[in-house]
N, CA and C of each residue as an Amber inpcrd file, in Angstrom:
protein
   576
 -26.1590000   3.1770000 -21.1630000 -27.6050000   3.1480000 -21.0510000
 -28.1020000   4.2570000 -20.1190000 -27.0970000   4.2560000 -19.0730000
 -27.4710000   5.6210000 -18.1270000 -27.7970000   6.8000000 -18.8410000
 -26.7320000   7.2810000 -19.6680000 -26.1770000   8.0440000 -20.5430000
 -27.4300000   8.9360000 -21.0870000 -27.7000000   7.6270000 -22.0470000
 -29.2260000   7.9450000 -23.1880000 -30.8590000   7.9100000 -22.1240000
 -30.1950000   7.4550000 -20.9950000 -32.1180000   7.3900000 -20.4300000
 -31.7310000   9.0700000 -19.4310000 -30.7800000   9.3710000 -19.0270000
 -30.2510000  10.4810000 -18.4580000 -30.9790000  11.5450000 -19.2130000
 -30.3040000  11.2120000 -20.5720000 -30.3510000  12.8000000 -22.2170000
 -31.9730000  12.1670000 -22.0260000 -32.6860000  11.2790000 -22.6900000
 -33.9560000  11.4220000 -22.8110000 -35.0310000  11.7580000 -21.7350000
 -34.7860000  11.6200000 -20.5950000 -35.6340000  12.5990000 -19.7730000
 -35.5560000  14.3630000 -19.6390000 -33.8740000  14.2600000 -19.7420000
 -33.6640000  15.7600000 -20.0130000 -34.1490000  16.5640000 -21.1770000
 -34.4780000  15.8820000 -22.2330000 -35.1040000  16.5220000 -23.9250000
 -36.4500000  16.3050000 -23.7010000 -36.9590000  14.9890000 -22.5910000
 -38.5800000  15.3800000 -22.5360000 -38.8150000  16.3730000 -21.3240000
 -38.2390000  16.3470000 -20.6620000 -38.3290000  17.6960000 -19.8030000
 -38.1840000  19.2770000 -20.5400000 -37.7490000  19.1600000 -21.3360000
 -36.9490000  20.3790000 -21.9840000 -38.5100000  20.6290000 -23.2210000
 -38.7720000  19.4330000 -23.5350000 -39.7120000  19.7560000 -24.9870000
 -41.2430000  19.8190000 -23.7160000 -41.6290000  18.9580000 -22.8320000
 -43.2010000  19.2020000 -21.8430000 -42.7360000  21.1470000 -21.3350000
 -41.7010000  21.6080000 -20.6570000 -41.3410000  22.8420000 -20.8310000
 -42.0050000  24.0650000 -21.7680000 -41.0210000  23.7760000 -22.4930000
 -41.5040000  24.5100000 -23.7540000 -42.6190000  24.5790000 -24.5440000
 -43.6090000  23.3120000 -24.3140000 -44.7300000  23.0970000 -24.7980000
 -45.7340000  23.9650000 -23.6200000 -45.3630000  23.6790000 -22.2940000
 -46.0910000  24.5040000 -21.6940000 -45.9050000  26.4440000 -21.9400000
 -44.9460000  26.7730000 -21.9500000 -44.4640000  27.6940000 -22.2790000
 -44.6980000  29.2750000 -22.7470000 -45.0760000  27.7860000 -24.1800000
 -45.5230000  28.1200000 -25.3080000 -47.1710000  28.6150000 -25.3820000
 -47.5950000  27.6160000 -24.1920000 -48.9900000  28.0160000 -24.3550000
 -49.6750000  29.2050000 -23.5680000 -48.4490000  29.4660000 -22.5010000
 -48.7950000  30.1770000 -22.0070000 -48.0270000  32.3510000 -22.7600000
 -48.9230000  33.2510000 -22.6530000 -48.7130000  34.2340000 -24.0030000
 -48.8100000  35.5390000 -23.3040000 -48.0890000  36.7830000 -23.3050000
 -48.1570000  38.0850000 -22.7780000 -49.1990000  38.4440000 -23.6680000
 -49.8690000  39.7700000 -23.2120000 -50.5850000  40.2970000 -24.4530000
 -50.7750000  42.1450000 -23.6590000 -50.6100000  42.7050000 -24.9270000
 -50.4390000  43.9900000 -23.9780000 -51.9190000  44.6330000 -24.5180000
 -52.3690000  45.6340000 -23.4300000 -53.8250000  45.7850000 -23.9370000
 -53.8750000  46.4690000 -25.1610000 -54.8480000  46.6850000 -25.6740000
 -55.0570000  47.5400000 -26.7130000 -55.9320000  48.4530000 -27.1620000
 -55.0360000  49.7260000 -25.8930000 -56.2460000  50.4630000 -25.5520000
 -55.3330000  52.0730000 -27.0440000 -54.8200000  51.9450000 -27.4640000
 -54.5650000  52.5740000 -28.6360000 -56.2630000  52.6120000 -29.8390000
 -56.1910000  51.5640000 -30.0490000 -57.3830000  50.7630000 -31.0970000
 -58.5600000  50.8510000 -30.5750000 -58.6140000  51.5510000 -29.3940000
 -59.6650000  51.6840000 -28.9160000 -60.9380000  50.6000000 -28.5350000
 -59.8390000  49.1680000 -28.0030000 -60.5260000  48.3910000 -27.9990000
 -60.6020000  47.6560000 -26.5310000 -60.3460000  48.6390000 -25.7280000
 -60.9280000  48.5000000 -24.4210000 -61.2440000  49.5800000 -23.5400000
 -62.0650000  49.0600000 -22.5090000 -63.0530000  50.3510000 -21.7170000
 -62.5880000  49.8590000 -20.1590000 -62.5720000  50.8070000 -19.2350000
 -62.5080000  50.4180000 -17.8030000 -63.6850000  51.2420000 -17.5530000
 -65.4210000  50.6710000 -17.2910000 -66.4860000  51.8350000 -17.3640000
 -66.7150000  51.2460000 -15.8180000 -67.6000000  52.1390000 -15.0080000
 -68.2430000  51.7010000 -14.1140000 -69.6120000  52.8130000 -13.6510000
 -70.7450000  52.4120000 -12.6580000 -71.9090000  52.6340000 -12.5180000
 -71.9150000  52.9970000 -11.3250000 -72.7630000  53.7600000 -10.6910000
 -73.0750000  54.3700000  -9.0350000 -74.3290000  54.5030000  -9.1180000
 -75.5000000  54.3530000  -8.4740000 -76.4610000  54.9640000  -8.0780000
 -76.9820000  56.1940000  -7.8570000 -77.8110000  56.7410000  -8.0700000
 -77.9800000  58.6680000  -8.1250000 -78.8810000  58.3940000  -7.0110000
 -78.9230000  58.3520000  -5.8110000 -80.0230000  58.7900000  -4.8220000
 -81.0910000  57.1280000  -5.0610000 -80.6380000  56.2110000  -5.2160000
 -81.2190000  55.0080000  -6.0720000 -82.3170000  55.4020000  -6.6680000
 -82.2020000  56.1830000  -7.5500000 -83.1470000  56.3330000  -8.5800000
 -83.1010000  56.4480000 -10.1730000 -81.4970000  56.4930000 -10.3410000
 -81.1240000  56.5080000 -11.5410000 -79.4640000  55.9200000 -11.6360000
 -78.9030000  55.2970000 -12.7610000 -77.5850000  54.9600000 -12.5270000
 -76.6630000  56.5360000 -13.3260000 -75.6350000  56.5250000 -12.5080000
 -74.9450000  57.2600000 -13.5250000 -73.7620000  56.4200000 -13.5030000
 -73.2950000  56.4340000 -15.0810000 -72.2460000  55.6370000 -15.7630000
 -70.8510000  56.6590000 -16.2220000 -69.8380000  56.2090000 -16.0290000
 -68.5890000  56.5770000 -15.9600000 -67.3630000  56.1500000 -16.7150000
 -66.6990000  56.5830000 -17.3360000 -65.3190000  55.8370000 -17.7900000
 -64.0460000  56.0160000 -17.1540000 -62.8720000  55.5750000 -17.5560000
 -61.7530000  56.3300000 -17.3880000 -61.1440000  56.4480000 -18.6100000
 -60.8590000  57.3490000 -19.3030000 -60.1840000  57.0710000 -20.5190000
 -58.7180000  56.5670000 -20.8520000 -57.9100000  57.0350000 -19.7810000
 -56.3500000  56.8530000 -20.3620000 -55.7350000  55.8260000 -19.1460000
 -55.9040000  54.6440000 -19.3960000 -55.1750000  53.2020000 -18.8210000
 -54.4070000  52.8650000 -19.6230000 -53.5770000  51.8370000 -18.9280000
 -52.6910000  50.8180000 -19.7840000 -52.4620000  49.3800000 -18.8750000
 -52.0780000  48.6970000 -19.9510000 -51.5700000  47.4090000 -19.2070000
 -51.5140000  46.2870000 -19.5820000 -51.2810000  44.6930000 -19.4380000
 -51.0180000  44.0010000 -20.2380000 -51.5880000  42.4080000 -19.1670000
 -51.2460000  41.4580000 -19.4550000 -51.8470000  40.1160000 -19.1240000
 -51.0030000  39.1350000 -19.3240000 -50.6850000  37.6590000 -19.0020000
 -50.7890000  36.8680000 -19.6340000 -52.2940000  36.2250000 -19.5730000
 -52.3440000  34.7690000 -20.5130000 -53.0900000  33.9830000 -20.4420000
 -53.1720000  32.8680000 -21.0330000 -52.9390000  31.8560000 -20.2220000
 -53.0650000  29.9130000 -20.8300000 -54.2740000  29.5240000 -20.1320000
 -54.9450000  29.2970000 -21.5340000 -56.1320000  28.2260000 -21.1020000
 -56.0380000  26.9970000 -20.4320000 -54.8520000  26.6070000 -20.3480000
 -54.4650000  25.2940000 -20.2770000 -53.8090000  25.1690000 -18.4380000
 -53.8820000  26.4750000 -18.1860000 -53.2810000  26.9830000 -16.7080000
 -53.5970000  28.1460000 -16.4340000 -55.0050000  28.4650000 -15.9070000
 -55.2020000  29.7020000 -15.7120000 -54.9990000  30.6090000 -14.1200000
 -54.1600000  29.5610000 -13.2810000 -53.1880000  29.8110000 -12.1280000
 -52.4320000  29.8490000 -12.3200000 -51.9060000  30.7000000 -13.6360000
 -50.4760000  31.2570000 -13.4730000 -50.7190000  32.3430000 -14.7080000
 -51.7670000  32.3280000 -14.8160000 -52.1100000  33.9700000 -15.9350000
 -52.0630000  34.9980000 -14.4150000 -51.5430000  35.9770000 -14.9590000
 -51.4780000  37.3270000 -14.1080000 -51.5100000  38.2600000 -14.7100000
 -52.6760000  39.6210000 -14.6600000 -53.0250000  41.0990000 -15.1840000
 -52.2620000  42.1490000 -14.3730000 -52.5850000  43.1720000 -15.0640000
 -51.7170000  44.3470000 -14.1540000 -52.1310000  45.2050000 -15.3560000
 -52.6970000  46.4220000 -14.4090000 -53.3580000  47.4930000 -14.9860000
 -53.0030000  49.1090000 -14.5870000 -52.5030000  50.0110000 -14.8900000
 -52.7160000  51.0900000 -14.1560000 -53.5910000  52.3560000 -15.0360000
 -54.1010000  53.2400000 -14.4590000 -55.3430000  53.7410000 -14.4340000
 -55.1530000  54.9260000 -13.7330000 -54.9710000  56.0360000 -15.0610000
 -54.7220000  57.6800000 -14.9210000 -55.8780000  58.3240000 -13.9690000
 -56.6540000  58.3560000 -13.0980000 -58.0270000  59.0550000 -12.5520000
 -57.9460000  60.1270000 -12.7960000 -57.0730000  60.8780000 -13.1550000
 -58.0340000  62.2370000 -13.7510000 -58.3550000  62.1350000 -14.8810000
 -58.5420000  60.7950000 -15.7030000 -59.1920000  60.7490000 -16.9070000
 -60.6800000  60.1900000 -16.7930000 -61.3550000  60.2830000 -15.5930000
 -62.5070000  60.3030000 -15.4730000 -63.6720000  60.7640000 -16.3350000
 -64.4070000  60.3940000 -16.6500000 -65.2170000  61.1870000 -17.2960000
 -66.6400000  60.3210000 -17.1040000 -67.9900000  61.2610000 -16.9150000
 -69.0840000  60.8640000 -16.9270000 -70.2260000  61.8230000 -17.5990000
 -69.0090000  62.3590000 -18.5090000 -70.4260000  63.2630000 -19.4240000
 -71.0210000  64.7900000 -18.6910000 -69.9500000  64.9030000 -17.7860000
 -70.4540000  66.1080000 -17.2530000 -69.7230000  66.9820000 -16.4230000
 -68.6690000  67.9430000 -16.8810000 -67.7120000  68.4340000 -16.5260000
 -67.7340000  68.7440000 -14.9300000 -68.3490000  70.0790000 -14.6500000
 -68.6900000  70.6280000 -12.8140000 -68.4720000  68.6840000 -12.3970000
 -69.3950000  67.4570000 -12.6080000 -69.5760000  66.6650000 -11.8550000
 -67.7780000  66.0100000 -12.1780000 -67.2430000  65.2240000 -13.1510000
 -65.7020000  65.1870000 -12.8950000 -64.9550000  65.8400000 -12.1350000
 -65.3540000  67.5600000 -12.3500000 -64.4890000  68.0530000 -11.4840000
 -64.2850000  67.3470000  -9.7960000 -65.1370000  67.8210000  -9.7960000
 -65.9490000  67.1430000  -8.0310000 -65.4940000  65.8650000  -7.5580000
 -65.8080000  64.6870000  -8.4000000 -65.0220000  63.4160000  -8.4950000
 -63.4540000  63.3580000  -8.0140000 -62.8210000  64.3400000  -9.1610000
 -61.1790000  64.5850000  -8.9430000 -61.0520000  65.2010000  -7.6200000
 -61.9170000  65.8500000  -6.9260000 -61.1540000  66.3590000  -6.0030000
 -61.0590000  65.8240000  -4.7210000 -60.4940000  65.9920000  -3.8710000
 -60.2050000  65.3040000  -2.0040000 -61.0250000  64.9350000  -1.8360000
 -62.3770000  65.1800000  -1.9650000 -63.4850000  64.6320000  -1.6900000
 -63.5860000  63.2310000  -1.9210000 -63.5470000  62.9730000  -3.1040000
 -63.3570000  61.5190000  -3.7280000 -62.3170000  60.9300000  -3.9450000
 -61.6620000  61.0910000  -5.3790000 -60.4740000  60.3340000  -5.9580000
 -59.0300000  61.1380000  -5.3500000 -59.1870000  62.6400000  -5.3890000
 -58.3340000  63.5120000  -4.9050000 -56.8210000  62.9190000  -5.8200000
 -57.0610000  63.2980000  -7.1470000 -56.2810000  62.9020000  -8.4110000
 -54.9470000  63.6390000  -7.8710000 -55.0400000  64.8580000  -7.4510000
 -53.7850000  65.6290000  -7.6070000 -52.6720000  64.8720000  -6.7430000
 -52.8990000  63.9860000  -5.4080000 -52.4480000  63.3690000  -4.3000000
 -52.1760000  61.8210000  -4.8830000 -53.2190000  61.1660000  -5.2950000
 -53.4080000  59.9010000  -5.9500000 -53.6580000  59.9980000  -7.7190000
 -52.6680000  60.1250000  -8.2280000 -53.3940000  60.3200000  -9.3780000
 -53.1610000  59.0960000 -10.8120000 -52.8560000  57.5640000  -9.8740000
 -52.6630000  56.6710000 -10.6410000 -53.7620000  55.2590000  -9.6190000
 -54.4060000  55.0920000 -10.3170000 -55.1520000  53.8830000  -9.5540000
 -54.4090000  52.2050000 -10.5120000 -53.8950000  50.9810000  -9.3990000
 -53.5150000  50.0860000  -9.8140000 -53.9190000  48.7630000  -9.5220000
 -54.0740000  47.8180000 -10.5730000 -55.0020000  46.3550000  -9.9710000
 -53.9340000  45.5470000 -10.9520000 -53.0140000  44.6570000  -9.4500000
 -52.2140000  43.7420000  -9.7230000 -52.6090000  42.6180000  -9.2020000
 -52.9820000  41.3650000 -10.1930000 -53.6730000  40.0920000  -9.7270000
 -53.0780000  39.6520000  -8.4560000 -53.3250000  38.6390000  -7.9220000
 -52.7650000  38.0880000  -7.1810000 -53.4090000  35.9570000  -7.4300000
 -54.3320000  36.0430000  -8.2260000 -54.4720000  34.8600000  -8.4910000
 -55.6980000  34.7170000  -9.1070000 -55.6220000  33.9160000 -10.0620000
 -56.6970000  33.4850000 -11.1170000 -57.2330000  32.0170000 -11.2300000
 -58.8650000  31.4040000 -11.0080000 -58.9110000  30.8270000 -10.9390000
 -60.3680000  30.1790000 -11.5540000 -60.1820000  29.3230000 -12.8000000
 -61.4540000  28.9690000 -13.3570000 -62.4750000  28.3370000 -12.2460000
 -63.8100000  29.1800000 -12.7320000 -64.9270000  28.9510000 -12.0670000
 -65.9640000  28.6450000 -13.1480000 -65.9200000  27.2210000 -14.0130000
 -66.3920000  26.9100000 -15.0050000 -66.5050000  27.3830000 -16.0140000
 -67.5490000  28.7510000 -17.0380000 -66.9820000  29.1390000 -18.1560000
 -66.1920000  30.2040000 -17.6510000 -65.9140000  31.0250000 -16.4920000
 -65.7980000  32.1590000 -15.9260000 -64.4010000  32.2070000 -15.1520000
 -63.9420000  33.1790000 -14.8140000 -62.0450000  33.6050000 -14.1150000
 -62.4170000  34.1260000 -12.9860000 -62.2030000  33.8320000 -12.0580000
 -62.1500000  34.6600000 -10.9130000 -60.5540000  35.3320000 -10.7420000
 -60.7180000  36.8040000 -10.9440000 -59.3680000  36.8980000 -10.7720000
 -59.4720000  38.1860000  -9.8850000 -58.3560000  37.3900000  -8.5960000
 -58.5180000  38.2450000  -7.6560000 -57.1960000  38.9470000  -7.4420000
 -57.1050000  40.1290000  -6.8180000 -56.0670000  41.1850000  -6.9210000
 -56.4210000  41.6800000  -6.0420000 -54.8990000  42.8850000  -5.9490000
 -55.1690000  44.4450000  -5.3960000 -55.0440000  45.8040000  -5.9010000
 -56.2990000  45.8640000  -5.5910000 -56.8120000  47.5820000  -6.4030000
 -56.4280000  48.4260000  -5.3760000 -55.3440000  49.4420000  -5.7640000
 -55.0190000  50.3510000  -5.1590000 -55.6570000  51.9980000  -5.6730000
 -56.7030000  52.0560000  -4.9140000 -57.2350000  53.6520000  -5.2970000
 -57.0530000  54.6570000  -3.8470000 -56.7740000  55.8340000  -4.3160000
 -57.0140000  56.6350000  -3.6140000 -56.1820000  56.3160000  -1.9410000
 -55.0610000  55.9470000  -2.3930000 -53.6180000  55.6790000  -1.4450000
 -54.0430000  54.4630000  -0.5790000 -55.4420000  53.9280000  -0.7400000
 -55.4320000  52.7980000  -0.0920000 -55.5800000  51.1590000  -0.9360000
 -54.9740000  50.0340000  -1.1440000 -54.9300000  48.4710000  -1.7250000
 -55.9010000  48.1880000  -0.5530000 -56.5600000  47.4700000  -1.2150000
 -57.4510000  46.4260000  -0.8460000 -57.8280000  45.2710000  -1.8500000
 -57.8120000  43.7790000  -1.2290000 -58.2770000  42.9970000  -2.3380000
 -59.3400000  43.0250000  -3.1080000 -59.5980000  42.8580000  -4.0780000
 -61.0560000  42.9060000  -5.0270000 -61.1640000  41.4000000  -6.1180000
 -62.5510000  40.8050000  -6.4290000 -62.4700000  39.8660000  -6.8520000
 -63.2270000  40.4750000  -8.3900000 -62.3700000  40.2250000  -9.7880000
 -63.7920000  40.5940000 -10.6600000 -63.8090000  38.7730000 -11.4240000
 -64.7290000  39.1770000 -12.2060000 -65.7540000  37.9890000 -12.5040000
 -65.1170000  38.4940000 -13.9100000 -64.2770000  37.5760000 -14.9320000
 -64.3290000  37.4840000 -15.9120000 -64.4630000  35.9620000 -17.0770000
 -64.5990000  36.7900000 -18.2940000 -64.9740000  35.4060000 -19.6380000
 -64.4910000  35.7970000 -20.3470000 -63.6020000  34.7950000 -21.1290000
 -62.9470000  35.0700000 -22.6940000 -63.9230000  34.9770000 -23.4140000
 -63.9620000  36.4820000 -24.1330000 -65.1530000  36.3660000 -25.0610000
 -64.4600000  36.0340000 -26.4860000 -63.3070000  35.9710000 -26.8460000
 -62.1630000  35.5980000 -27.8170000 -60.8180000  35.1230000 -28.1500000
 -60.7400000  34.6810000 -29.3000000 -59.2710000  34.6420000 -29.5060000
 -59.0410000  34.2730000 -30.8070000 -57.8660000  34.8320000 -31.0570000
 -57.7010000  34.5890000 -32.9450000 -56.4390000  35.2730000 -33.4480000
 -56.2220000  34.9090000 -34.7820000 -55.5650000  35.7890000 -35.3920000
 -56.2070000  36.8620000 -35.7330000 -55.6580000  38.0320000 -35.5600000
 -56.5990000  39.3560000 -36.7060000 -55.8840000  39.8820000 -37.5390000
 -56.7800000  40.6790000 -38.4630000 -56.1520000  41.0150000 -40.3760000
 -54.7500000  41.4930000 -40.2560000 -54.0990000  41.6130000 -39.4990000
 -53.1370000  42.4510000 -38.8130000 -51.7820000  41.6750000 -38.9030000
 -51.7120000  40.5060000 -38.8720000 -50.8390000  39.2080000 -38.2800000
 -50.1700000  39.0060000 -37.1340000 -51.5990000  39.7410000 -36.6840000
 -51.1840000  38.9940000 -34.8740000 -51.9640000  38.0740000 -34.4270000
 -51.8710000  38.2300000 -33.3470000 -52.6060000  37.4040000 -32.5470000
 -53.6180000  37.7020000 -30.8220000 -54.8450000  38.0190000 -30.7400000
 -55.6510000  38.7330000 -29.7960000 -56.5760000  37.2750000 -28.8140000
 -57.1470000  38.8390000 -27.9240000 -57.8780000  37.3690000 -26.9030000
 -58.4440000  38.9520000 -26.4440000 -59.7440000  38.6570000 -25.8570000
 -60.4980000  39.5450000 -25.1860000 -61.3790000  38.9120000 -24.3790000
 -61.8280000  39.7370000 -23.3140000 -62.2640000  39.2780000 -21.7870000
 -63.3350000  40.6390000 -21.4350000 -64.1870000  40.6300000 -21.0370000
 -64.8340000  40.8630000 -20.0600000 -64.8250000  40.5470000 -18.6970000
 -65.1430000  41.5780000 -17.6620000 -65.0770000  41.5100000 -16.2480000
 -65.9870000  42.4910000 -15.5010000 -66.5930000  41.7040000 -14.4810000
 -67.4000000  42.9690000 -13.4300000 -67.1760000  42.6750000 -12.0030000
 -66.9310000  43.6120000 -11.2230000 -66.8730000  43.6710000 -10.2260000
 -67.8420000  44.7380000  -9.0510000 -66.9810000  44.9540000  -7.9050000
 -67.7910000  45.4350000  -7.1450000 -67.0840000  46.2800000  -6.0800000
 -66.8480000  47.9480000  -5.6110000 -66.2130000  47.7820000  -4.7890000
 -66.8290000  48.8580000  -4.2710000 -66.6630000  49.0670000  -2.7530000
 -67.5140000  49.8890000  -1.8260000 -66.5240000  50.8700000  -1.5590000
 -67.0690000  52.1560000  -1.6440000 -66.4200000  53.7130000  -1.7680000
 -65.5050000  53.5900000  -0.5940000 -66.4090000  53.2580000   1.2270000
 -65.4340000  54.0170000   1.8840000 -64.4140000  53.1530000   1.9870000
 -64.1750000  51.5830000   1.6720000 -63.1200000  50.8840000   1.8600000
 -62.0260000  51.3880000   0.9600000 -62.0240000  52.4120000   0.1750000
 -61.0810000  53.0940000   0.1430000 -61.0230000  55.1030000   0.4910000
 -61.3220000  54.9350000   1.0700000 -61.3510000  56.2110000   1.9760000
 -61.7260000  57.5660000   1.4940000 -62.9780000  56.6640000   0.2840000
 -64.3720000  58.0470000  -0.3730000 -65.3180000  58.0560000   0.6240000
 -65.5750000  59.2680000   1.5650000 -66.5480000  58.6390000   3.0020000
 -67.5150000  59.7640000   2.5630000 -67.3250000  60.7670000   1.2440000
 -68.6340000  61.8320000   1.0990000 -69.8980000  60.7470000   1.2250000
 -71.0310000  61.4580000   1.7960000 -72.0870000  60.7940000   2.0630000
 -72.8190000  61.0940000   0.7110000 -73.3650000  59.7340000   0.2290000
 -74.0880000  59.7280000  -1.1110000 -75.4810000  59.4290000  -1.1350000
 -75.6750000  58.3910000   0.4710000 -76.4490000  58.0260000   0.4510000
 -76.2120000  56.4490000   0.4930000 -77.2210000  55.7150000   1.4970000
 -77.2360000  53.8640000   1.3720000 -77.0640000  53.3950000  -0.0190000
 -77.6030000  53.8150000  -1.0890000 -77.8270000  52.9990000  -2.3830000
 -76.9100000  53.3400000  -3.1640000 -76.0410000  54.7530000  -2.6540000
 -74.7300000  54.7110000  -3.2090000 -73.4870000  54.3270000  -2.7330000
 -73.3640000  53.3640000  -1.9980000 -72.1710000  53.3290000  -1.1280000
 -71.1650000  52.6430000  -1.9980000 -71.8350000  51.9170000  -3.1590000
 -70.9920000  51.3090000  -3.7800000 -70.5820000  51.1120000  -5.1870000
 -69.5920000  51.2560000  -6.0900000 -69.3690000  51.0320000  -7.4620000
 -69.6430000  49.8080000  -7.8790000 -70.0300000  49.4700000  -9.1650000
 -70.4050000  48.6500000 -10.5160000 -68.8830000  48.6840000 -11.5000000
 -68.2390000  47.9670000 -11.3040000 -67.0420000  47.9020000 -12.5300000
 -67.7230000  47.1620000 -13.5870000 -67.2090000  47.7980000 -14.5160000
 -67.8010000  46.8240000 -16.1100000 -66.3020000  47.1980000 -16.8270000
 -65.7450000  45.8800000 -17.4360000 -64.3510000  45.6120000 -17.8090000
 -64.1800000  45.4140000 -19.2260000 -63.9520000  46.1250000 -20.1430000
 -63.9210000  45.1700000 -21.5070000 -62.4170000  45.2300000 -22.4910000
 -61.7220000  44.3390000 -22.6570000 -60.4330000  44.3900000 -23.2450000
 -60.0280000  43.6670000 -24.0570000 -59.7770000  44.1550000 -25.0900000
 -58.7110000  43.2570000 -25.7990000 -57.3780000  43.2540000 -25.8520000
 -56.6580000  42.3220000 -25.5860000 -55.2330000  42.8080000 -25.9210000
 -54.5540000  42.0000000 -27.5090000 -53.3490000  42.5140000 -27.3400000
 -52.5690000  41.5590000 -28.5740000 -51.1860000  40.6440000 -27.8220000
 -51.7330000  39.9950000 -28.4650000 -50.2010000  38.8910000 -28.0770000
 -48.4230000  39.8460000 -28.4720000 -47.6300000  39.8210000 -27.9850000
 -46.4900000  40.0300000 -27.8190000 -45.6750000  39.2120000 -28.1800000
């Protein structure tokens, strides 16, 4: 009797396991398909926004709805793929002044914990730009999930955040109303 109540906790341990497991899914982004953006916003003298991308990131996720303290992202992020529509001004961006690409020329945001805040993720990390990590919190929502025509399987999220220039050691003077970036996040990945 030991025997069989021994094996049957061990096969329901083994199958609650695997059921969790299961629900929980890698997904690598899918920035090939062109179906995600890392954009963000600055202030011009507060009188106008100017908007920004980076073009060439990568990176991947998990994510269980069912446990979203133990989904973890990880992103890294080429900065000299900057772009805001206006060459002389990228240049400027890339250099010591700001991002100083040639010295730093990979920016990285590895979670450190995710945590539902009703429809919304708080998922907080460290963004490493410009040779300095500091924690950052962004605000995201699954805006999806499904199979697509493809026979996979996707999930996409939105996220915004917030992070102030000189806490990572951009100290050019811009001005009060520019002291700080606008992240706007949009991704899809595919399941793995």
């Amino acid at each position: 009797m030991l025997k069989k109540t021994t094996l049957g906790l061990a096969l329901s341990a083994a199958v609650l396991f695997s059921a969790g497991a299961a629900r929980a899914a890698e997904y690598k982004i899918d920035k090939a398909g062109q179906h995600a953006f890392v954009q963000f916003k600055i202030k011009h003298l507060g009188y106008s926004w100017i908007y920004g991308t980076f073009k060439d990131f990568d990176g991947n996720f998990t994510f269980d709805p069912a446990n979203p303290a133990a989904d973890k992202v990880n992103v890294v992020i080429n900065t000299n793929s900057i772009d805001t529509n206006h060459a002389e001004r990228d240049k400027h961006l890339r250099s010591a002044e700001f991002l100083n690409v040639s010295k730093f020329p990979q920016a990285t945001f590895v979670s450190t914990s995710v945590k539902k805040d009703g429809d919304e993720l708080d998922i907080t990390g460290d963004l490493t730009l410009n040779g300095v990590t500091k924690p950052i919190t962004l605000e995201a929502k699954l805006l999806g999930e499904g199979k697509d025509p493809w026979g996979g399987y996707r999930a996409g999220f939105e996220a915004e955040g917030t992070l102030t220039l000189k806490d990572y050691n951009i100290t050019t003077d811009l001005g009060p109303a520019s002291s700080q970036v606008e992240l706007q996040i949009s991704l899809e990945g595919v399941r793995q």
